[in-house]
N, C-alpha and C positions, 0 to 999 in steps of 0.2 A: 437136754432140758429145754423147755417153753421161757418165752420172756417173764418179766413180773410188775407190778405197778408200785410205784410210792405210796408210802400212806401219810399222814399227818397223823401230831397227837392225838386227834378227838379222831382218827382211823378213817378216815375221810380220804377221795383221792388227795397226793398232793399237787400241787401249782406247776412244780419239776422246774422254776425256775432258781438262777445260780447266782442268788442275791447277793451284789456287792463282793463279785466275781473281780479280783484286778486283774489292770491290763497283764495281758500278755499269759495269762492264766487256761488253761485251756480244759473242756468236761473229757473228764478218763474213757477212752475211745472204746471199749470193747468188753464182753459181758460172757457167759457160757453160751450164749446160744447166736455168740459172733453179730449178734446185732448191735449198734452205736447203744450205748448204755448210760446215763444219765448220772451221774456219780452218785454214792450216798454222801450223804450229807444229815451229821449227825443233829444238827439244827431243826428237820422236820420233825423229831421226837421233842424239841424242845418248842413246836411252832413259831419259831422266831429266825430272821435272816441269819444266816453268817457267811464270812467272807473265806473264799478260795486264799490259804497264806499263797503268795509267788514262789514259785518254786527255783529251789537254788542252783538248780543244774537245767532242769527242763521240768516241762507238764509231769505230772504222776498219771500212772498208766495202773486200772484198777481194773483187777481182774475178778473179784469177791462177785457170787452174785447171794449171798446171801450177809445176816448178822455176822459179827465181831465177837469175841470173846474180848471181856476185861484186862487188863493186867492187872498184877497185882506187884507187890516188893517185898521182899521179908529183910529187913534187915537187922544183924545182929543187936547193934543198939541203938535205940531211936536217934539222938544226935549224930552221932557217927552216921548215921546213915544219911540224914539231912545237910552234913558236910558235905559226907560223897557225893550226894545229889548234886547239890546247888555249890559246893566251896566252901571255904572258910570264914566268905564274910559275903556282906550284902549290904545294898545302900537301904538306907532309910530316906525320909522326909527330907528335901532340900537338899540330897546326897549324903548325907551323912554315913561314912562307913562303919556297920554294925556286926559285929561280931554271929556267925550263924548262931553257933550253940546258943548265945546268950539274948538271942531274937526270938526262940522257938522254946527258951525256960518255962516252962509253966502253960502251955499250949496245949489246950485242946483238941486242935485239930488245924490243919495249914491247908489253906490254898495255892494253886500253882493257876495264875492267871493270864494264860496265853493270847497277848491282843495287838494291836498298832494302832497308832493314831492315823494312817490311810485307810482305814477300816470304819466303813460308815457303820454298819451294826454296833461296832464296839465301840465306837465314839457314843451311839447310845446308849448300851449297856453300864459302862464305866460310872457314872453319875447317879447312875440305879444302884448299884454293887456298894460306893463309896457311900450315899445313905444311909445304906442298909449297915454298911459298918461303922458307921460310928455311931448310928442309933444304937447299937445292938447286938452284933455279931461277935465287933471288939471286945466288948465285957464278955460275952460270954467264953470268949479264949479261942478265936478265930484269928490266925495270922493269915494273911495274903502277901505273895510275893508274885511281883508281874513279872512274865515273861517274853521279852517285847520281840514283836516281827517288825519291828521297823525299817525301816533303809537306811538311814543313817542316825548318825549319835544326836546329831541335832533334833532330829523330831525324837527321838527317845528320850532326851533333857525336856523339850514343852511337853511330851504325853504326860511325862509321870510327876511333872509339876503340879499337874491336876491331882494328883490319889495320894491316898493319905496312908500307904501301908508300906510295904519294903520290895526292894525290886533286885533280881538279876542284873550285875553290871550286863552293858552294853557289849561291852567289849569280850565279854563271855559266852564267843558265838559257837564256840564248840560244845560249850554246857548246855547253851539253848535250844543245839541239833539234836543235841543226846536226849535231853527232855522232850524233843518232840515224837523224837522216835519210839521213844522208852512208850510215853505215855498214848500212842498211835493219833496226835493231834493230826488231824486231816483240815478243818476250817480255824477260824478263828469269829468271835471270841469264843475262846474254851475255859473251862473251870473246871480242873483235877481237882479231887479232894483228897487229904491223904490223912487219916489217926494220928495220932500223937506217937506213935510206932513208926509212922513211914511207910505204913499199909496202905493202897488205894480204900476209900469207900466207896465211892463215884467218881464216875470218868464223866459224868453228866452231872455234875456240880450247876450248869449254869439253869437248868432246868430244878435241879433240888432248890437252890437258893430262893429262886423266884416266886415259887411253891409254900415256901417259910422262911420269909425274908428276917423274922425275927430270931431265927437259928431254933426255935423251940427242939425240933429232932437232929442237931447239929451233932453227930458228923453226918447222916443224912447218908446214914448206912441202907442199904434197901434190905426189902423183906425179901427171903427167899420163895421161891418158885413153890414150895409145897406149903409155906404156910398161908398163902395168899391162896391155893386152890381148893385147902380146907373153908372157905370161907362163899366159895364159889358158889351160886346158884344155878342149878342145869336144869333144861327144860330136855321131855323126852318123849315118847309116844303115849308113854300111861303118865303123864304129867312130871310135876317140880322133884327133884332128886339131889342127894346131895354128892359129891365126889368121891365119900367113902362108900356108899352103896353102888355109885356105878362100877368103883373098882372093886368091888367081889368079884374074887376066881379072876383076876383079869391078871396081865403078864405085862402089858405096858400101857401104857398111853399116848396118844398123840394128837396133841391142840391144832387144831387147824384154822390157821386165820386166812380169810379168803372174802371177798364180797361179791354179789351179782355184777355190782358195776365195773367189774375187771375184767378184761378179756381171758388171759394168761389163766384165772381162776376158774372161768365156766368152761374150760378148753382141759384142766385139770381136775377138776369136779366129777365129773363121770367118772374118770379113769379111775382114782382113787374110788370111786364108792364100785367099780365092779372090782377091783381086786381087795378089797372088804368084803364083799359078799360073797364073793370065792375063794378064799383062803383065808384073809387077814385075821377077821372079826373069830370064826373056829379056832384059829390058831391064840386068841387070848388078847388080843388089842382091842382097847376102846377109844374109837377117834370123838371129840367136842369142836364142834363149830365153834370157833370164837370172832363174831361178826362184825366187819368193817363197813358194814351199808351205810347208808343214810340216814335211814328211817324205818321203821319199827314193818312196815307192810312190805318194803324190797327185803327185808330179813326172812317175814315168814314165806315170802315167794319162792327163796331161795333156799329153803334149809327145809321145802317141802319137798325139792327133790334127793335130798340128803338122808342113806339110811342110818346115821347114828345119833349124837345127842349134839348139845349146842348149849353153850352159857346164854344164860335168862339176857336178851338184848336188852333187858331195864336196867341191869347191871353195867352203864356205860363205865361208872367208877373202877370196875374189876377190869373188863377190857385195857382200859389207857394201862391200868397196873401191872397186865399181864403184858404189856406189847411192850412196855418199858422193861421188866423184868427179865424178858427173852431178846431185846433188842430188836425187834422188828420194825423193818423198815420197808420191807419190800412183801405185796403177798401176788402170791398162795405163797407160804410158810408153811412147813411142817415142824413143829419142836418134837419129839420125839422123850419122851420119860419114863423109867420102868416101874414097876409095881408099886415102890414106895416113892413115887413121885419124884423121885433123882432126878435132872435133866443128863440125857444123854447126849445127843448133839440138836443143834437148832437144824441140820441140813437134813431133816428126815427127807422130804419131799424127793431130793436126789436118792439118798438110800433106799427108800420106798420104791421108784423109777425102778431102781439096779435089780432090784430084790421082789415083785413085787406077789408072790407066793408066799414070802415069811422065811425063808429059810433061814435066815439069821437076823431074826429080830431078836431083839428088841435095837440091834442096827446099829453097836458101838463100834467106832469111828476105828478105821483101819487104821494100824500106826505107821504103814505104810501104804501112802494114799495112790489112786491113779486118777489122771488129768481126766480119763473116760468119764468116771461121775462128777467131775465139776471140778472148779477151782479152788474150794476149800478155804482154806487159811491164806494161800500164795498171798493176798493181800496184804494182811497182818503181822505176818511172820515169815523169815529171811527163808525161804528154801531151796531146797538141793534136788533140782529138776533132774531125769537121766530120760535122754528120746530113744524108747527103745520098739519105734512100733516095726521095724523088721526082724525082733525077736519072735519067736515063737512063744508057745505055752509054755516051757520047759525053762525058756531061759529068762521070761517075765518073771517067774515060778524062783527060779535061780537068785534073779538080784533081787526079790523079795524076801527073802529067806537069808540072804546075805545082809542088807540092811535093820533086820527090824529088831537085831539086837543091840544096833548104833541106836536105831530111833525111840525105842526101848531105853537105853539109859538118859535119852536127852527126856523123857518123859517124865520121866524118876524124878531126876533133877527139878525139873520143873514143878514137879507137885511138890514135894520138897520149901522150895524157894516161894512155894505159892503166886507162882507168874506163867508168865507163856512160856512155851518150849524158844531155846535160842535158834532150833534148825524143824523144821518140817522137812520130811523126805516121800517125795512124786516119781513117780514114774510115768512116761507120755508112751502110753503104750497104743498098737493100731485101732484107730476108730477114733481115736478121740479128738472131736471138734476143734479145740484150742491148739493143739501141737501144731499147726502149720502157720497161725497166726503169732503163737510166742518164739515159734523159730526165727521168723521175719524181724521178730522183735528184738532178738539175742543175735541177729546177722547172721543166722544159718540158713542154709537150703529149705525153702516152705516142705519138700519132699525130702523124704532118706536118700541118698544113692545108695548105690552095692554094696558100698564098700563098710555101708555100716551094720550089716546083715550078720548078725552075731546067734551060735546056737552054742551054750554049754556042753562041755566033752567031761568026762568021766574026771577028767585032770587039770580042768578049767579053775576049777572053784568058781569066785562068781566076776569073771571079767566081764569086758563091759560093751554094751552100746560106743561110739566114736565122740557123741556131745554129752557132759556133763556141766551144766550152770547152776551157780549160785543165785539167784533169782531175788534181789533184796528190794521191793518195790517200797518198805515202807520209808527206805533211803533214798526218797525221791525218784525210785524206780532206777533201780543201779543194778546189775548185774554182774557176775566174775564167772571164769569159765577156765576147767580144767586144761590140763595139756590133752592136745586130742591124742585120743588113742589112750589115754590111761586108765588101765586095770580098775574096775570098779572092785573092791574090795574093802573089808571094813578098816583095814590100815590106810589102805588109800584116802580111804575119805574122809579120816580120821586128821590125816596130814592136810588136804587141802583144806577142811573146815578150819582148822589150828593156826593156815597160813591165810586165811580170809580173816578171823577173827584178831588173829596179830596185823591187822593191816599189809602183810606181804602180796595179795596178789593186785593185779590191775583193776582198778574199777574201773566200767561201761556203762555206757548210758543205754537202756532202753530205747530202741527207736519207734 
């Protein structure tokens, strides 16, 4: 895969600077296409700074080159769940110790306010937020509870002397980690928002709020992806059309946000429209320009050498909608959606890459991924890497077939729970860019030796490659790593996931 550029909310390049970055904080060194990668930073969809938290072990090492999936929480019952979350109690105003349950009675909707007072953006933020709540928010049945990055209890006593809501004790560093992790906070200031259930709505609260500072759409649930592209205006070679007419007889669709002033875009722009015009488009796929230009004439420049359609660029309103809706942060982006507008995965561009004849479009996300087409989730979610690139066909073939009934019920689950899978399962099989660099990173050999040259025998079942890691970047970029030599099989991995998750094996740091 090619590199990609930032965009800003109004889809504009962005700036790529690491505002109110603290010291000793360092940009996540490496991307899919091995070039120094500029981190995401969910604040460019919010156009506003925010601060790198310090990290508790060392730098975070980010491997995503595309969007994030959501999390979400299902908890049985709404207080019970906001226990679990945060505790049993929580300070109030002046410290005051308040009972959770009876903080979040009658509650609308909670905020979870990730900030510090060494934090210039959120020093400015904070004063905006607490306005807006006690004009407004509060009546309407908005609780906020801050969740501080601070460095010590003294500035967490002046910060929250300022705000007028309820806080996570200080000394609740281990609930603070969980929430960071749970909720994939990467900067700060951040605004979770959660339902009165303990449901995420938005993980981009601080950008909702801003938006409708009086709560008028509080909980500031978003609209989904198909009822927003019913609404869509498309422009096309015989003119205005609407999304239900372009999807006649079609099988999937796929938004393509990209601009002329991108390098990474006009370097992928051909490619995708020759493998459209020679497979794709026959095979039942209608791709839409959805345009990050500047201005209305680098749009038409650009989308006249484009053979499919493009949302009306006068629609800037729908654009920000859609880029928020699919999380894009980085283009050329592919989102990838089937006939009834479902989103399938936002990483079309790499499936497309892999695939690009159609043979398995509409391109639903392997449940057992390989490093070859990209980094995937590794960022987001804890995964269970296996470096198998001196297997063969046969034995990739093997331990794919062996895991994907593990990865399969961790999927279940998670639909289930309406949240993220707890394990993503990779295989770094030969050719793939990143395996020599996440070895380096995991303190293995950049290269296989012999010794880890593994082929499936009739009586094998599915043993293993020599390296298996756990790969848990969004824990500050932590890693655990099986006994070498151990048997990949689904009890096997069954045990070491079981003894990762019960805190039994060693954590490593990423180097």
């Amino acid at each position: 895969m090619v590199g990609s550029c930032r965009v800003d909310a109004a889809g504009g390049p962005s700036a790529g600077s690491h505002a109110g970055m603290p010291p000793g904080a360092q940009k996540p060194p490496i991307s899919s296409d091995l070039s120094v990668w500029e981190g995401r930073d969910r604040s460019r969809s919010e156009g506003s700074p925010r601060c790198r938290k310090p990290p508790c072990r060392s730098s975070r090492h980010d491997l995503a080159a595309c969007g994030w999936r959501r999390p979400n929480s299902a908890p049985a019952a709404p207080m019970a769940a906001f226990a679990e979350m945060l505790g049993g109690s929580l300070l109030g105003p002046g410290g005051k110790v308040t009972e959770t349950a009876a903080a979040f009675a009658g509650k609308g909707a909670v905020a979870l306010y990730f900030s510090a007072h060494w934090c210039p953006p959120c020093r400015a933020f904070t004063p905006q937020l607490a306005e807006w709540y006690k004009k407004d928010l509060q009546a309407r049945g908005l609780e906020v509870v801050f969740v501080s990055s601070d460095r010590d209890e003294a500035s967490f006593k002046e910060y929250f002397a300022e705000q007028p809501w309820l806080a996570l004790p200080f000394a609740e560093r281990g609930a603070k980690e969980k929430l960071s992790k749970r909720f994939k906070v990467r900067g700060i200031p951040s605004l979770v928002i959660l339902d009165s259930d303990g449901k995420v709505t938005t993980t981009e609260g601080r950008a909702a709020v801003s938006d409708d500072p009086t709560g008028a759409e509080l909980p500031w649930r978003p609209r989904p992806v198909k009822e927003l592209l019913a609404e869509a205006k498309l422009v096309g070679p015989s003119g205005e059309l609407t999304m239900q007419q372009a999807m006649q007889e079609k099988k999937a669709l796929a938004l393509y946000f990209s601009a002329h002033w991108c390098p990474p875009c006009r370097g992928f722009t051909p490619q995708l429209a020759e493998w459209y015009k020679k497979d794709l488009q026959a095979k039942g796929l209608e791709v839409v320009f959805v345009s990050s230009d500047r201005d209305e004439a680098s749009f038409q420049e650009y989308f006249a050498e484009q053979p499919w359609l493009a949302l009306s660029y006068a629609d800037r309103d729908m654009q920000q909608k859609l880029n928020k809706a699919l999380k894009v942060e980085g283009i050329p982006t592919l989102a990838i959606l089937d006939a009834e507008l479902n989103v399938i995965t936002t990483d079309g561009r790499g499936a497309v890459a892999a695939d690009p004849t159609g043979a398995a479009m509409p391109w639903h996300p392997k449940i057992v991924k390989q490093l070859a087409d990209g980094p995937g989730d590794i960022n987001e979610v804890p995964t269970l890497l296996i470096f198998c690139e001196s297997s063969d066909t046969a034995g990739v073939d093997a331990l794919t077939q062996a895991l994907e009934p593990l990865a399969a019920k961790y999927i279940e689950q998670a639909k289930a729970a309406e949240q993220d899978p707890d394990f993503c399962f990779m295989l770094a099989t030969n050719g793939a860019e990143l395996a020599p660099r996440i070895r380096g990173m995991v303190g293995l050999p950049e290269t296989p030796d012999a010794k880890e040259w593994w082929r499936p025998t009739p009586h094998s079942g599915a043993a293993p490659p020599r390296h298996c890691p756990a790969v848990d970047i969004p824990d500050d970029g932590g890693y655990y790593l099986a006994a070498e030599g151990s048997e990949v099989t689904v009890a096997s991995v069954e045990r070491f996931l079981a003894d990762y998750k019960g805190g039994a094996l060693e954590r490593k740091q990423l180097q």
